[in-house]
ROPAGU-297681 format. One record per residue: x, y, z of N, C-alpha, C in turn. Coordinates in steps of 0.02 Angstrom, whole numbers, padded with zeros to 5 digits, always signed. Each point is the difference from the previous one (the first is absolute). Layout:
% residues N
XYZXYZXYZ ...
//
This chain:
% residues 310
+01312-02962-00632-00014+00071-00011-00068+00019+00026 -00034-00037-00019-00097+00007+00020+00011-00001+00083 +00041-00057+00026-00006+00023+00082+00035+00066+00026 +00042+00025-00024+00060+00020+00025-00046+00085-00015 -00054-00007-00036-00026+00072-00009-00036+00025+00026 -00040-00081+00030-00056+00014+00067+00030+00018+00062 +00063-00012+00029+00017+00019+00057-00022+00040+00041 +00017+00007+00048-00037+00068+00039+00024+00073-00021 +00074-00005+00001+00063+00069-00054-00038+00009-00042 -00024-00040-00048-00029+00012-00058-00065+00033-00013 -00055-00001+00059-00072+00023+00001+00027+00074+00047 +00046-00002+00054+00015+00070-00001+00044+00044-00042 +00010-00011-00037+00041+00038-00054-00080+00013-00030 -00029-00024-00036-00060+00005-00041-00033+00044+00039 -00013-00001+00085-00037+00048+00012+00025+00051+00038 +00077+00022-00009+00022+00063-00006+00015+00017-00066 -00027-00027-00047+00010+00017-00069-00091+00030-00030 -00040-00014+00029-00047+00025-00003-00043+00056+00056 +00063-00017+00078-00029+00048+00017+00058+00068-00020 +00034-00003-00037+00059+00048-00044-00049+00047-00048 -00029-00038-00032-00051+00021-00059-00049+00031+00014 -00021-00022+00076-00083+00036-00008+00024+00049+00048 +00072+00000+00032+00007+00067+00012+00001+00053-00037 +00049-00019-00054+00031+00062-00060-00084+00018-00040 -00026-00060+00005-00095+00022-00051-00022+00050+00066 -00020-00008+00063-00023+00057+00031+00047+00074+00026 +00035+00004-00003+00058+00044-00007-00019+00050-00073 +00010-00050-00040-00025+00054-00062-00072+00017-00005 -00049-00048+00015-00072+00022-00009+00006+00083+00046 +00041-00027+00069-00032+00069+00019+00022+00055-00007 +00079-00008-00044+00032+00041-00049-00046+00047-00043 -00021-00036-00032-00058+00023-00062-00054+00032+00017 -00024-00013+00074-00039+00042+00021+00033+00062+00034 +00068-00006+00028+00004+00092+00030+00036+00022-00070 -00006-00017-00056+00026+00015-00069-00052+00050-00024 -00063-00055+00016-00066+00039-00031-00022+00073+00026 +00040-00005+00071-00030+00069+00033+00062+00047-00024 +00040-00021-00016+00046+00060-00010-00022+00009-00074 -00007-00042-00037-00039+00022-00073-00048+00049+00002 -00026-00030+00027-00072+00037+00004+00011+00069+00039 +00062+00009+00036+00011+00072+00040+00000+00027-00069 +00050-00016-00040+00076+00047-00060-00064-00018-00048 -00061-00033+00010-00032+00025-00072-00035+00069+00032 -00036-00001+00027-00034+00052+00031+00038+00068+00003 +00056-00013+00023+00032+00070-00006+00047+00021-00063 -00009-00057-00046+00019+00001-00074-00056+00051-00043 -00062-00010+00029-00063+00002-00051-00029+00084+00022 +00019+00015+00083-00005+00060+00004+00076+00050-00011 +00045-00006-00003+00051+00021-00008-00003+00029-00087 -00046-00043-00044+00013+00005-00057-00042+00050-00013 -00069+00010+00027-00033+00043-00031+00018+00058+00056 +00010-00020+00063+00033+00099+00043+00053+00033-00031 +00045-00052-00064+00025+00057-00004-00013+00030-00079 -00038-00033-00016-00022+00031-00076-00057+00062+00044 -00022+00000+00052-00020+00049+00027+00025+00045+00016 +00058+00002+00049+00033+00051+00031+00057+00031-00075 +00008-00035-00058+00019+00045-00050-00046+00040-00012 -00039+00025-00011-00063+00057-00009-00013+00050+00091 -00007-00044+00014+00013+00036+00106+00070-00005+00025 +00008+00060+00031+00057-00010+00028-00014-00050+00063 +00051-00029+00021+00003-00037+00064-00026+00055+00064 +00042+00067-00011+00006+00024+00066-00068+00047-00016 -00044+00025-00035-00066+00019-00014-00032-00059+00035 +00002-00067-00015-00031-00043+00007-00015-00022+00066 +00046+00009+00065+00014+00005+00043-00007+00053+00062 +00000+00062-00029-00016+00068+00031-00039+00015-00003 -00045-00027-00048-00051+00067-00031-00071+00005+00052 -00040+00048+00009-00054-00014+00037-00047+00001-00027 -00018-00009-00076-00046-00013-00028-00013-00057-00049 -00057-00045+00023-00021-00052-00044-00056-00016-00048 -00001+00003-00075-00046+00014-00032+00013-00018-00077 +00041-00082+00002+00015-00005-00071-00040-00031-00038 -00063-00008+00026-00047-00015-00050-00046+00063-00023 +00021+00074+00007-00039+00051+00001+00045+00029-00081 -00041+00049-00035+00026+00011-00068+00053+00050+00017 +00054+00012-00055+00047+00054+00026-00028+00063-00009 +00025+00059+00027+00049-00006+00039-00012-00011+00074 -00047-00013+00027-00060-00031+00073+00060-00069+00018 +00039-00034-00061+00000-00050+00003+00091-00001+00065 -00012-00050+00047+00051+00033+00054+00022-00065+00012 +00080-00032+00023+00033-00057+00019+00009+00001+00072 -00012+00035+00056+00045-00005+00072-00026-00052+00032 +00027-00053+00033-00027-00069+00018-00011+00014+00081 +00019+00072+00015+00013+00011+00068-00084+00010+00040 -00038-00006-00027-00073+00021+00015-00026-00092+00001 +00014-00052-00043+00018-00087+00003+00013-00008+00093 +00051+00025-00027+00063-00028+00061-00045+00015+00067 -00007+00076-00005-00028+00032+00070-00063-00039+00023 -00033-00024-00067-00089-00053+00019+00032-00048+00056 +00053-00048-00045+00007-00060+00018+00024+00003+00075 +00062+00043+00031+00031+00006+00044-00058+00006+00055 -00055+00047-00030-00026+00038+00070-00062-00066+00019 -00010-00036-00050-00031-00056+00045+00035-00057+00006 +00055-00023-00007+00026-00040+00032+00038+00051+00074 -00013+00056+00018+00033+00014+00064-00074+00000+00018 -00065+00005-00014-00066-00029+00042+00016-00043+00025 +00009-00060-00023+00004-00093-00027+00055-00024+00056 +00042+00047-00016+00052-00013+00044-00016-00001+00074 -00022+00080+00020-00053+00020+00066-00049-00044+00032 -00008-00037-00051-00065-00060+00039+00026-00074+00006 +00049-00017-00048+00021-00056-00029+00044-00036+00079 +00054+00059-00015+00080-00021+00048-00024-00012+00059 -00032+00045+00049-00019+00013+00075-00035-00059+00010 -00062-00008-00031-00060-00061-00009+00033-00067+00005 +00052+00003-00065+00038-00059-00032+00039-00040+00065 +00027+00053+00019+00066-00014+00079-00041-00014+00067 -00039+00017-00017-00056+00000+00065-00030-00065-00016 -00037-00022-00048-00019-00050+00013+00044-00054-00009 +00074+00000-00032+00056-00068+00009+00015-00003+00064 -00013+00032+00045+00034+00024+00070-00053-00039+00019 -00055-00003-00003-00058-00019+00028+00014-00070-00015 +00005-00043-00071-00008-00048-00005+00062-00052+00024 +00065+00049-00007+00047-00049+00019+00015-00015+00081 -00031+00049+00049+00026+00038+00059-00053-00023+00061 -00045+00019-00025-00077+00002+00050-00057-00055-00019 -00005-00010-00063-00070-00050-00014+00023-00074+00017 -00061-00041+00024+00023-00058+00012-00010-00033-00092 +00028-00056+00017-00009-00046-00065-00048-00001-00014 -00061-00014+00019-00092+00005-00033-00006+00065-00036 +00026+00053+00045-00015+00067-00053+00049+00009-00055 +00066-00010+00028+00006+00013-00065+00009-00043-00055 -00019-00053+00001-00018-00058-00052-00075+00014-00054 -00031+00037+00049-00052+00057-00006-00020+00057-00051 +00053+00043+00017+00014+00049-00025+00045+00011-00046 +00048-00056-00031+00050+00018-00032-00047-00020-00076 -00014-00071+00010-00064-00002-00076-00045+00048-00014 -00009+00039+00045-00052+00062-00005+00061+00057-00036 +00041+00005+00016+00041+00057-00017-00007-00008-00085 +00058-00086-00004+00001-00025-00063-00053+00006-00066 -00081+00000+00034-00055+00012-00037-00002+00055-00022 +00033+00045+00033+00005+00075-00006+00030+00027-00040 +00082-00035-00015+00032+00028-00045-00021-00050-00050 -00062-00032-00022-00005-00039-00055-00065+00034-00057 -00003+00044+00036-00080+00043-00028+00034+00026-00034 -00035+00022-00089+00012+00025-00043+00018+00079+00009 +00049+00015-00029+00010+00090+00011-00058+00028-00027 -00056-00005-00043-00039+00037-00044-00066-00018+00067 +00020-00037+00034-00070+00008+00077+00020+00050+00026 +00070-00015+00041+00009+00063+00033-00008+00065-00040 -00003+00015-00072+00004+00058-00029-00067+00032+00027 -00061-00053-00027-00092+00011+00010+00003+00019+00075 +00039-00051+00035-00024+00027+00079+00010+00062+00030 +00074+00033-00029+00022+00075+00021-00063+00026-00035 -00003+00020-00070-00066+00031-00029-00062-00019+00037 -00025-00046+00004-00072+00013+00016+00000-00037+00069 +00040+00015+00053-00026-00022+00058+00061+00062+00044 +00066-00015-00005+00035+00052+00040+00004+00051-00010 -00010+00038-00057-00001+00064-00016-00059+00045+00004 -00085-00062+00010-00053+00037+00027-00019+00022+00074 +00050-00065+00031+00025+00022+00068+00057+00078+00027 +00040-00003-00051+00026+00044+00017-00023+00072-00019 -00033+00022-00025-00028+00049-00034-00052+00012+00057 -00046-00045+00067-00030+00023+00020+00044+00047+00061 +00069-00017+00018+00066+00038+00026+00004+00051-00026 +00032-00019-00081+00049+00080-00033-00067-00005-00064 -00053+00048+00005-00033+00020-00033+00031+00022-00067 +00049+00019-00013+00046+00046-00033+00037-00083-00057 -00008-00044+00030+00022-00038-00033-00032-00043-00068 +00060+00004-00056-00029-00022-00060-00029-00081+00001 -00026-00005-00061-00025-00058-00010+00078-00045-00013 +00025+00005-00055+00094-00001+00013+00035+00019+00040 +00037-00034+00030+00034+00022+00041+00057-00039+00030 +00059+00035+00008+00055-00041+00019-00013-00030+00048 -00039+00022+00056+00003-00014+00067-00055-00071+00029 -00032-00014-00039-00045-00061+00005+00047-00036-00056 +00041-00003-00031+00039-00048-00042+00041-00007+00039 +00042+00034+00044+00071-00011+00027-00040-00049+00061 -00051+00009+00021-00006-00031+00079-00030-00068-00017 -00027+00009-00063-00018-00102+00002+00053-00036-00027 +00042+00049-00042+00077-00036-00017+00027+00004+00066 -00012-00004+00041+00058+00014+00066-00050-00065+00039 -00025-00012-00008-00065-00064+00006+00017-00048-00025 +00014+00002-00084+00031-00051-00034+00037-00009+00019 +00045+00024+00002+00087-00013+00021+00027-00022+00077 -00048+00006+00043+00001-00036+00059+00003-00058+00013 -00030-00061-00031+00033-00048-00001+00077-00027-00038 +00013+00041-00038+00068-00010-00021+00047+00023+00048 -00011+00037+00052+00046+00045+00053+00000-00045+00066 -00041-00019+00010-00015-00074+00064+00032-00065-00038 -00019-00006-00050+00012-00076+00008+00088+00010-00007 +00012+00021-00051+00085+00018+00014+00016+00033+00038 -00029+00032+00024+00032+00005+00109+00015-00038+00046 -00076-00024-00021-00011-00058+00062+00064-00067-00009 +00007-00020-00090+00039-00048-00001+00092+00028+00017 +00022+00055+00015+00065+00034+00004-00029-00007+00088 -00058-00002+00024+00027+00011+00093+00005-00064+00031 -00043-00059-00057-00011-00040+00023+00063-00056-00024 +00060+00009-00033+00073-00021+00010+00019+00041+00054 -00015+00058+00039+00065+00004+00043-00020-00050+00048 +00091-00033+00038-00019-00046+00040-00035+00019+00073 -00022-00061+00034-00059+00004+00057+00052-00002+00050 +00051+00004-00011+00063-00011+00044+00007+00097+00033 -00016+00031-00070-00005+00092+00037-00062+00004+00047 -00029-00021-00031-00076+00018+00037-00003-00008+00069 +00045-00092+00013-00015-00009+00075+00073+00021+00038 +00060+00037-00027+00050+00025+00047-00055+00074+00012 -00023+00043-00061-00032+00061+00035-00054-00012+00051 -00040-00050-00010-00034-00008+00052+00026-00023+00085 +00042-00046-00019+00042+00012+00057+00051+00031+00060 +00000+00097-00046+00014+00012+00015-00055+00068+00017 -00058-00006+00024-00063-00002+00012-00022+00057-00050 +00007-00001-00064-00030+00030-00064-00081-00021+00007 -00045+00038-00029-00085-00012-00012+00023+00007-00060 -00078-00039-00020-00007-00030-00061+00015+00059-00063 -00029+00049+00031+00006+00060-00061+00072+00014-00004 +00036+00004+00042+00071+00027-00009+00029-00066-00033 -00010-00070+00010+00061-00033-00040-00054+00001-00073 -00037+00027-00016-00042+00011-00066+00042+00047-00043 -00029+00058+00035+00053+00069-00023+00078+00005+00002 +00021-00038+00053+00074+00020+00021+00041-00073-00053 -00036-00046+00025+00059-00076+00006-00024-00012-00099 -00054-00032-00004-00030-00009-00053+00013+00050-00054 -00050+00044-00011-00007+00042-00069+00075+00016-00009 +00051+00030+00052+00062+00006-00022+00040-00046-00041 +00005-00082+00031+00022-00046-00024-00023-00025-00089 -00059+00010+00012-00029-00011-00091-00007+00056-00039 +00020+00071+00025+00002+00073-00008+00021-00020-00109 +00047-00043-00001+00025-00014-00107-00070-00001+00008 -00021-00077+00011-00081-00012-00021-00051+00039-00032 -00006+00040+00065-00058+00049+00017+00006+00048-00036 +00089+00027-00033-00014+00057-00060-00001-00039-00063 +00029-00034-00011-00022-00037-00063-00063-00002-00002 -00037-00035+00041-00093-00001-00012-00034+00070-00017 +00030+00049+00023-00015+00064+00012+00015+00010-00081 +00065+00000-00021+00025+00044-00071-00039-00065-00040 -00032-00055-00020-00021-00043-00031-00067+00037+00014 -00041+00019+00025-00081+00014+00010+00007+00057-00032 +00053+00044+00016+00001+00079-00034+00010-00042-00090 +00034-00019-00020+00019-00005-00056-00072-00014-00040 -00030-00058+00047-00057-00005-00022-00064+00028+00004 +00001+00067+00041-00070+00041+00001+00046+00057-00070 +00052+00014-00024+00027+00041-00051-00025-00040-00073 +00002-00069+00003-00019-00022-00083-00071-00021+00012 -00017+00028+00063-00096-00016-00014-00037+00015-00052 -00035-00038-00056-00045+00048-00052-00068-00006+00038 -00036-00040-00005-00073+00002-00034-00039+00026+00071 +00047+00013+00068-00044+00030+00053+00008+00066-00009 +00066+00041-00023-00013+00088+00004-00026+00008-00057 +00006-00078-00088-00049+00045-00047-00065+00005-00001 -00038-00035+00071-00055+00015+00018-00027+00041+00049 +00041+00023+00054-00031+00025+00048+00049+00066-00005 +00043+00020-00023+00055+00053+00010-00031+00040-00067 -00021-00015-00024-00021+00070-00075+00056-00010-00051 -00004+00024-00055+00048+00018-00057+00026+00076-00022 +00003+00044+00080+00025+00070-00022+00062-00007+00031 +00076-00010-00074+00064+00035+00057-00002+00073+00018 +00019-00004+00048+00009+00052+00054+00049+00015+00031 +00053+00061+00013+00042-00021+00037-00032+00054+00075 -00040-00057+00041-00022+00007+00068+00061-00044+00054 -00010+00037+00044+00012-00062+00078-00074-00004+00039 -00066+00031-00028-00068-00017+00066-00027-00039-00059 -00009-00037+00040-00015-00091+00017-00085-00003-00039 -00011+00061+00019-00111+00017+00000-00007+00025-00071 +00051-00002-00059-00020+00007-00066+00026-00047-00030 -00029+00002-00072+00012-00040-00060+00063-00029-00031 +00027-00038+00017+00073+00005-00027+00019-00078-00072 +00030+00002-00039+00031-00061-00041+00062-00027+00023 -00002-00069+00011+00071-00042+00001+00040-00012-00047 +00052-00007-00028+00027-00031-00040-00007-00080-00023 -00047-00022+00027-00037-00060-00006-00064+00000-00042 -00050+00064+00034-00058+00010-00024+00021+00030-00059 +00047+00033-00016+00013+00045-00072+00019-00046-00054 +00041-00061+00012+00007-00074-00044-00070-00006-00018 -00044-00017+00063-00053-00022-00040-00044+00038-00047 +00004+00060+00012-00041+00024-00029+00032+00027-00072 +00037-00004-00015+00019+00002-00079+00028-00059-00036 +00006-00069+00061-00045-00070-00019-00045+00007-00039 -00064+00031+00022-00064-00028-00039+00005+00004-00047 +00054+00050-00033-00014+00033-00077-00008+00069-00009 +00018+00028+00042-00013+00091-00021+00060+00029-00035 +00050-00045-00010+00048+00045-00019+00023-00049-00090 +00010+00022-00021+00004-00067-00084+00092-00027+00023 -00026-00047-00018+00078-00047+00007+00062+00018-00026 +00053-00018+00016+00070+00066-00022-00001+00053-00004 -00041+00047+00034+00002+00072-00010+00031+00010+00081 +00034+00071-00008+00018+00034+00058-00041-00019+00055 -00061+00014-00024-00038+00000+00093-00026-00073+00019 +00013-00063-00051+00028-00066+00009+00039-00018+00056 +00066+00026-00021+00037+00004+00026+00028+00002+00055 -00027+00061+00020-00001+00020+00086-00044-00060+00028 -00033-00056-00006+00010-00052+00050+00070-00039+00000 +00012+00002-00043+00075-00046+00016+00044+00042+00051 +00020+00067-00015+00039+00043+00020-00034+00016+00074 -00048-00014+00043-00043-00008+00044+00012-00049+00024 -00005-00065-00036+00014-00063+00037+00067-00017+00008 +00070+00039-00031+00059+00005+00020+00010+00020+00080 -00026+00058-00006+00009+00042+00070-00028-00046+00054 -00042-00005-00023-00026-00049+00048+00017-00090+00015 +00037-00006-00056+00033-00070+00023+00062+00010+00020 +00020+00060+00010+00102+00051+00031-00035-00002+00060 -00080+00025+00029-00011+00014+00069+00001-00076+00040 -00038-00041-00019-00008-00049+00022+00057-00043+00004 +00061+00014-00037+00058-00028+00006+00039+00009+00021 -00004+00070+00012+00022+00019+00068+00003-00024+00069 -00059-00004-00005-00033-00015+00070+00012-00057+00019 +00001-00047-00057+00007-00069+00012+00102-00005+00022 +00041+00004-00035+00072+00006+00013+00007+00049+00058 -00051+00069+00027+00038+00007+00046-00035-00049+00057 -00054-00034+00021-00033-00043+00043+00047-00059-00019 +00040-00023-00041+00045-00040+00005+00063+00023+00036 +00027+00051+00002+00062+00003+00022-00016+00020+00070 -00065+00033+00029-00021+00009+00061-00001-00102+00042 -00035-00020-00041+00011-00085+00034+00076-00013+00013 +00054+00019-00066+00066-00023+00014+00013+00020+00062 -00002+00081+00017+00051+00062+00039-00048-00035+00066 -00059-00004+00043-00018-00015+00061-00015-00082+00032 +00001-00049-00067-00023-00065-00001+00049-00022+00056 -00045-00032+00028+00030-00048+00078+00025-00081+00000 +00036-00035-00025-00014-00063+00003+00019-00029+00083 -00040-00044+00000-00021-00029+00080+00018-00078-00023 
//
């Protein structure tokens, strides 16, 4: 029996019997971890769901939604629910953000995957990386006290707040998130397009524009709707450099609140805990976790509907 167990049958059975096991153990470990993210989704939208709607019983939904006035920490009857003056902050500097971000973003993946040799961009891509690693509450100080004294020697007329020095260093920030997921969507298409267009005497710019950006075109909007998503849940750069007046403006050169900066600021404590004007952060951070989820499922089904496999 003692020989007959040492065999060779016998040590491979044992080690497809253990490599059986430490499959089914990593299989589940990493079970437990996309477990945790879906937990952690359905708590989050457990915890605001509970208090938006002990809110929206006292507000109507569609007040809440329409209205153009914001002011629920003001005494009644001053005291006003319309989230549409929120909304209008947040939108009009992420379409700054956007303005500087996308063009910049595509321009320089174009650059890095297309034109730079390997030294540069081995170069430049850790430089990018450094970039998106700086704290949001720098970039907040830098719009305030460095781009917005610049711009004021331009538009005289311009506030110390202001959408328009928040939207353009968020469009700064968000530039390396728009390259590097560019660059990595141009830099799968195969080298097999590149050299039939060239052979069929294409310049470099046309198989860029023509052969390339088309081919990684999923990529390039996914990177695009992922940077937007993320200049929309920006806090701590518009609650520093954008002001705390909602407004419902579209010019860029006044004071406006995000739905980010308005979390924080009845964070600190201005409003007493379970009361109505409590509240309206949760019912704030709803809307705003419907926008961003949006964005995110439709930048998913945009990857399904144009994605290329090669």
């Amino acid at each position: 029996m003692s020989i007959a167990s040492n065999t060779p049958s016998a040590f491979r059975r044992t080690g497809r019997r253990r490599a059986a096991f430490q499959e089914k153990l990593v299989k589940r470990i990493f079970f437990l971890c996309a477990l945790v993210s879906v937990l952690t989704t359905l708590g989050i939208l457990g915890t605001l769901l509970n208090e938006a709607i002990k809110f929206f019983l006292d507000v109507p939904v569609w007040s809440f939604l329409t209205g153009t006035q914001w002011s629920p920490l003001f005494s009644p009857p001053y005291q006003s629910f319309g989230v549409l003056p929120l909304v209008a902050g947040t939108l009009l500097i992420t379409t700054v953000a956007a303005a500087v971000a996308l063009p910049v973003g595509l321009a320089t993946a174009i650059f890095l995957s297309e034109y730079a040799p390997e030294r540069v961009r081995k170069t430049i891509k850790p430089i990018l990386e450094v970039l998106a690693g700086i704290p949001t509450v720098v970039y907040g100080f830098f719009a305030l006290t460095f781009v917005t004294p610049m711009l004021q020697k331009v538009l005289p007329e311009l506030l110390v707040f202001n959408a328009l020095s928040a939207g353009l260093v968020m469009g700064l920030m968000i530039v390396p998130m728009v390259s590097s997921l560019s660059e990595d969507a141009m830099l799968a298409v195969p080298r097999s397009l590149r050299e039939a267009a060239y052979a069929l005497g294409a310049t470099r710019i046309q198989v860029s524009l023509r052969v390339v950006v088309p081919a990684a075109l999923s990529g390039i909007v996914a990177a695009f709707i992922l940077a937007l998503s993320r200049a929309i849940g920006e806090t701590m750069l518009v609650t520093i450099a954008a002001g705390a007046t909602p407004k419902l403006t579209l010019n860029p050169m006044e004071s406006i609140q995000t739905m980010t900066a308005y979390i924080v600021q009845v964070s600190l404590g201005e409003a007493v805990h379970g009361s109505l004007e409590f509240r309206t952060i949760f019912a704030v951070g709803f809307l705003l976790f419907i926008m961003t989820l949006v964005m995110n499922v439709l930048g998913y089904f945009v990857v399904r509907r144009w994605r290329e496999k090669y």
